[in-house]
Structures are given as C-alpha cells and as structure tokens.
C-alpha positions as a Markdown table, in Angstrom:
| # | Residue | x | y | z |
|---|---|---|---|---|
| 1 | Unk | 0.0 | 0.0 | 0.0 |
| 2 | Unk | 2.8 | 2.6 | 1.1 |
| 3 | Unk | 4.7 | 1.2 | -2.0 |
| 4 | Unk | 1.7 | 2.4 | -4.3 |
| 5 | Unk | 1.6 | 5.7 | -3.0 |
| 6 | Unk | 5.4 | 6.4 | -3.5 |
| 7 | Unk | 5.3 | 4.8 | -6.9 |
| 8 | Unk | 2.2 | 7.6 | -7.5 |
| 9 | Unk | 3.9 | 10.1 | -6.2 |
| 10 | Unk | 7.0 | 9.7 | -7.9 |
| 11 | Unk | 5.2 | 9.2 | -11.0 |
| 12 | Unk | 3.5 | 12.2 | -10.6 |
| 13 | Unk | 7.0 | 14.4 | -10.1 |
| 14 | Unk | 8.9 | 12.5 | -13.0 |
| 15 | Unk | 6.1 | 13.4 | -15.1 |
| 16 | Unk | 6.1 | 17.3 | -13.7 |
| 17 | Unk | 9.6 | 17.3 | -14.3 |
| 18 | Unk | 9.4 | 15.8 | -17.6 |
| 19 | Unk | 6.9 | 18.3 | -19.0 |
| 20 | Unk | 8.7 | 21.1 | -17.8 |
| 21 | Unk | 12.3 | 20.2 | -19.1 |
| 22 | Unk | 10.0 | 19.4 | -22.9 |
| 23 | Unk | 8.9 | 23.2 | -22.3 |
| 24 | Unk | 11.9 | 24.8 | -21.3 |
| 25 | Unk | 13.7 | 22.8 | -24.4 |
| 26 | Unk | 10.8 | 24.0 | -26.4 |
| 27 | Unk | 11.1 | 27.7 | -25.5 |
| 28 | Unk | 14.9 | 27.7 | -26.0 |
| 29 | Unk | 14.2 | 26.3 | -29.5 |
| 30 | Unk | 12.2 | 29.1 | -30.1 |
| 31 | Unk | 14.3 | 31.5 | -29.1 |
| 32 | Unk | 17.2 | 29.9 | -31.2 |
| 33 | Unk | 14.9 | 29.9 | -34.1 |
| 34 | Unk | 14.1 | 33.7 | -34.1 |
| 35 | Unk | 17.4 | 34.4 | -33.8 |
| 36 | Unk | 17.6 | 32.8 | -37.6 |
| 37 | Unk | 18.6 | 35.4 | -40.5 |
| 38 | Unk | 17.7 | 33.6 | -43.6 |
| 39 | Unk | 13.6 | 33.1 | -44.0 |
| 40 | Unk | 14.0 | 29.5 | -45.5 |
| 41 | Unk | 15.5 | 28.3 | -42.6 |
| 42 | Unk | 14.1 | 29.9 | -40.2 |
| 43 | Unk | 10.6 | 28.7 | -42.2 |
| 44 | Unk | 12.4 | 24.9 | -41.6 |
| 45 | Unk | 13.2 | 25.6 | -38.2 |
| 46 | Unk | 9.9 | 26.9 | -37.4 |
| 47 | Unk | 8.4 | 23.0 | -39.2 |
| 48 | Unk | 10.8 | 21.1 | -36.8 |
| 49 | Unk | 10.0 | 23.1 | -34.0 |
| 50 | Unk | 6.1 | 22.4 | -34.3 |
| 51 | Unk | 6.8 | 18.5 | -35.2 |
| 52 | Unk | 9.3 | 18.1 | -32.4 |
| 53 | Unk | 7.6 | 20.2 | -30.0 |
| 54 | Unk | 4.4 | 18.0 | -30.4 |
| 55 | Unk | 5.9 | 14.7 | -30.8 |
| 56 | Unk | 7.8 | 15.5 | -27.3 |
| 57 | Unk | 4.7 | 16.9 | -25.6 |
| 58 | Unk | 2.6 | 13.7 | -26.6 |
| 59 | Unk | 5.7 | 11.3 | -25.2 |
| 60 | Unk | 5.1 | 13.2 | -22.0 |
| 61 | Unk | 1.5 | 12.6 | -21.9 |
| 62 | Unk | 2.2 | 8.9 | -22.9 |
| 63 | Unk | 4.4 | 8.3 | -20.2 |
| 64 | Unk | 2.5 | 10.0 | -17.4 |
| 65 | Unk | -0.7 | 8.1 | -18.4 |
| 66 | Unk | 1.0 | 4.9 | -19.2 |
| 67 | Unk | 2.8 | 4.9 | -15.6 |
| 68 | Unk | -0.9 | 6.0 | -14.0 |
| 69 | Unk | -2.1 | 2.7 | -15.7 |
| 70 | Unk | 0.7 | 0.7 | -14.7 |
| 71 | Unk | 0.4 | 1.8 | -11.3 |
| 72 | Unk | -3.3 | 2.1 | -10.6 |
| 73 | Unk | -3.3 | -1.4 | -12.3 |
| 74 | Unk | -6.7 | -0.8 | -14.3 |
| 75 | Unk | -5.2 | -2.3 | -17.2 |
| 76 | Unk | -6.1 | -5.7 | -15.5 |
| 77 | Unk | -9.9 | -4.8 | -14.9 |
| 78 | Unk | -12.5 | -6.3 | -17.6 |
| 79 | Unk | -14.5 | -4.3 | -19.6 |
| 80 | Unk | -17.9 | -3.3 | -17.9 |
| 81 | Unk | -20.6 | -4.9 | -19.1 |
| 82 | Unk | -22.5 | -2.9 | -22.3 |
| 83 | Unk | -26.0 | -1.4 | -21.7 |
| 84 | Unk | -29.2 | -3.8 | -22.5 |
| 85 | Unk | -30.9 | -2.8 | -25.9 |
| 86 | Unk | -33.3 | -0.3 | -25.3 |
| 87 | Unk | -36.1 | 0.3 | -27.9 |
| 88 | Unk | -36.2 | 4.2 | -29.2 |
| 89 | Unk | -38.3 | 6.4 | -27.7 |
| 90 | Unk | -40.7 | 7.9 | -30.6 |
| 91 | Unk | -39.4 | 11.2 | -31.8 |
| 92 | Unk | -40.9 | 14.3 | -30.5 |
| 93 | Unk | -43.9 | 15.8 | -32.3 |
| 94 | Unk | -43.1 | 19.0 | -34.0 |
C-alpha cells in the first residue's frame, strides 16, 4: 500500500519534471529559431520546432498516463458490461 503511494507520487514528479524540461527545451528552440537570419530556414526551423515540440509533448503525456495505468493497475480490470438494448423512444412531435 505505502509502495503504491510512493510509486504515485514519484510518478507524478517525473512526469512534472518531464513536461517542464520538454517546455523549457521547447522555448529555448524558439528563441534559437528567431534568432535565424535567412527566412528559409528559419521557415524549416519553425516546421521542426512544431513537429518536435508536439511529438515530445505527446511522449510526456504517454508516459504520465501509461505509468498511472501501470500503477493504478486498471489495465487488468475487464471491460464493464454494455447497456441492455433499449427500444427508441418515438421522436418528438413537431
């Protein structure tokens, strides 16, 4: 039990500190990339910036739910059961 709550709560800091180090890395980037004389490359730099800066944000968000999963241990927990069919109501009368 106290193993589950230190695995959360270091989970929940490595993620923290994971976003913020994909921000700060984002945001010195940008700064690099205005700094840039020619417009074609800064044009490329400004592409790789946005492709980077998203593929990195979504690994973040991977991880942090993936180790929530892995922790929390609802990956193991079947699928609740679907709703019985329920005739449609008739449609309301304009």
């Amino acid at each position: 039990m106290i193993a589950r709550g230190v695995a959360s709560f270091v989970a929940v800091i490595g993620s923290a500190a994971l976003t913020l180090t994909t921000i700060v890395a984002l945001v010195k980037g940008t700064i690099v990339m205005l700094s840039i004389e020619s417009v074609p490359l800064r044009v490329l730099a400004m592409i790789l910036d946005v492709i980077v800066g998203t593929a990195l944000l979504l690994g973040c968000i991977f991880v942090a739910t993936h180790l929530a999963v892995v922790i929390l241990g609802v990956g193991n927990s079947e699928f609740p059961p679907l709703a019985p069919d329920v005739p449609p109501s008739d449609p309301p009368k304009i």
